[in-house]
C-alpha positions in Angstrom: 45.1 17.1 129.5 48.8 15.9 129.6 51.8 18.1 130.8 54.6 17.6 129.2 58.0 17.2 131.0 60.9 19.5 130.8 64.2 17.7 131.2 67.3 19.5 131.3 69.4 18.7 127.8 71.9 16.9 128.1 75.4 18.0 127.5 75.6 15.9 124.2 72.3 17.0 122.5 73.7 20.7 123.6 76.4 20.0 121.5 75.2 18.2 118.4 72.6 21.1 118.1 75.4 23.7 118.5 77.4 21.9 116.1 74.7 21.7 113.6 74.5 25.5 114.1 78.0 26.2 113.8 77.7 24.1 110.6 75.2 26.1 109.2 76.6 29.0 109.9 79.8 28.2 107.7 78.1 26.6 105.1 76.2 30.2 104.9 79.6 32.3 105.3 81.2 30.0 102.4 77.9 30.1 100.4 77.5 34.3 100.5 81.9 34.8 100.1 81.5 32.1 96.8 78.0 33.7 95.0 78.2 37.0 96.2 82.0 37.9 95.1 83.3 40.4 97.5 86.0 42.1 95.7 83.7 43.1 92.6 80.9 44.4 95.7 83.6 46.2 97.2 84.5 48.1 93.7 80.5 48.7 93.1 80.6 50.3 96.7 83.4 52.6 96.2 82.3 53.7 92.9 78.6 54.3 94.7 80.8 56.3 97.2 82.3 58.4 95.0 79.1 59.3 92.9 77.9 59.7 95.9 80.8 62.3 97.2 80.2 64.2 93.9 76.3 64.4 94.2 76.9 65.9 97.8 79.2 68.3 96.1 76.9 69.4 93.2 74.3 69.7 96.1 76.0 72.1 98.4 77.3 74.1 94.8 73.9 74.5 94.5 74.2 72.9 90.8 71.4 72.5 88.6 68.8 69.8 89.0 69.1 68.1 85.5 72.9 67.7 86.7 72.1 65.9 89.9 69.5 63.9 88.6 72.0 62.5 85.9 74.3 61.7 88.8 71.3 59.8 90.1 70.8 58.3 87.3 74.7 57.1 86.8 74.6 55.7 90.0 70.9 53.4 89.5 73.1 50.8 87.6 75.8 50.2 90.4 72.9 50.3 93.3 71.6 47.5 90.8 74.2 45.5 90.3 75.2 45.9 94.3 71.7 44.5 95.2 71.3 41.9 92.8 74.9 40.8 94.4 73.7 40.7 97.8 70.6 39.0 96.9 72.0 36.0 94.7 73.3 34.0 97.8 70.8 34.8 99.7 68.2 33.2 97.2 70.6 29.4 98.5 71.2 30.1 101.8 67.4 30.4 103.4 66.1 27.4 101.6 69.0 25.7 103.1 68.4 27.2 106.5 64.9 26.4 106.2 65.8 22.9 105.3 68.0 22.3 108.4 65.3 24.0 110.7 62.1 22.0 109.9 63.4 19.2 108.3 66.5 17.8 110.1 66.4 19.9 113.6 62.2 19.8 113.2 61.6 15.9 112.1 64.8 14.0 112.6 65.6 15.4 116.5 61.8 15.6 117.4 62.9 13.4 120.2 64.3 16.2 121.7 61.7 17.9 122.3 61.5 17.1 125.7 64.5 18.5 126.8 65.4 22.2 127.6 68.2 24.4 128.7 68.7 27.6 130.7 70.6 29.8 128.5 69.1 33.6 129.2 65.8 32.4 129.3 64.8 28.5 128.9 64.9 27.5 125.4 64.1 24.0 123.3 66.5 22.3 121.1 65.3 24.7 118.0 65.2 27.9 120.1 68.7 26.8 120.9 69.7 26.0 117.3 68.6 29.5 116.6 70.2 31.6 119.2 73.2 30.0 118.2 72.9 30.7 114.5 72.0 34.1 115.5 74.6 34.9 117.7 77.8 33.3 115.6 75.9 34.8 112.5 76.5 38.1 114.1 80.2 37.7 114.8 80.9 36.0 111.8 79.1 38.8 109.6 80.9 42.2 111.7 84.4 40.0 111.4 83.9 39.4 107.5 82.5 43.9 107.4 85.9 44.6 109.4 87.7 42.6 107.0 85.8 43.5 104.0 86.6 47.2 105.2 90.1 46.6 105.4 90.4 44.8 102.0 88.4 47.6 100.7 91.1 50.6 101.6 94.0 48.9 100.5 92.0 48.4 97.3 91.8 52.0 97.1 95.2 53.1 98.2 96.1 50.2 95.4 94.0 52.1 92.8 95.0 55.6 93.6 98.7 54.5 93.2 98.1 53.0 89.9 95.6 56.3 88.7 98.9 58.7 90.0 101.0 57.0 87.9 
C-alpha cells in the first residue's frame, strides 16, 4: 500500500489554478450576458410582474375562476420564453466548465495532484479550482442581479414616462 504525499502548493500553481478559475468565470459571465439577452429578460419579467400583480388582484376580488385561469394562461407564454432564455446559455457554458474541469485542470495539471492547500479546509488543485469558481460565481452573479435590478427600474420609470405621454 503506498501513501501518497501531501505537499503544500506552491504559490505559482495557486495562482495559475485561480487564474484559470477567474477565466472561467468570465468566459461564463460573457457567455450568459451574450446568449441570454438581459434587457429582453428584464421586459419578460416585468410583464410576468404585472400579470402577476393583476392575478393577485382578481384573487383578493374574489373574481371568477375562468378569469384567473385566463390570466394564467396569458402569462404560460412569458414564463416560457423567460425559461427558455435562462436555459440557452446555460446549454454552452457547462460543457465548457466540464471541459476545463476534467480535461485541462483533470489531465493536463494531473501533476498537481500532489500538492494541497489550507484554505478553510485542505483542498487539491480541483477542489481549489472549484471553490474559486464558486465563490467569484457568487459575486459575480448578485453584482450582475443588483445591476440587472437597477437597469430594470429605470426601464420602467422609462416606459411609464413614454405610456403617460
Amino acid at each position: 500500500m503506498t501513501t501518497a504525499i501531501l505537499v503544500p502548493m506552491p504559490i505559482n500553481v495557486a495562482l495559475i489554478i485561480v487564474g484559470i478559475a477567474i477565466l472561467d468565470v468570465a468566459m461564463s459571465t460573457v457567455i450568459q450576458r451574450t446568449l441570454g439577452n438581459p434587457k429582453k429578460a428584464r421586459s419578460i419579467q416585468r410583464k410576468l410582474n404585472r400579470i402577476n400583480i393583476e392575478m393577485r388582484e382578481m384573487i383578493k376580488n374574489k373574481a371568477p375562476q375562468e378569469h384567473i385561469m385566463a390570466k394564467q394562461k396569458e402569462m404560460m407564454p412569458h414564463f416560457n420564453e423567460s425559461m427558455k432564455n435562462s436555459m440557452k446559455p446555460m446549454i454552452v457554458i457547462f460543457p465548457v466548465l466540464l471541459a476545463i474541469y476534467y480535461l485541462l485542470i483533470g489531465v493536463y495539471l494531473s501533476s498537481w495532484q500532489k500538492y494541497v492547500i489550507n484554505f478553510i479546509f485542505p483542498m487539491g488543485y480541483k477542489e481549489l479550482f472549484i471553490a474559486v469558481v464558486f465563490i467569484l460565481g457568487l459575486v459575480v452573479g448578485i453584482t450582475i442581479a443588483l445591476y440587472d435590478r437597477k437597469k430594470s427600474r429605470m426601464e420602467a420609470m422609462g416606459e411609464e414616462a413614454l405610456s403617460d405621454k
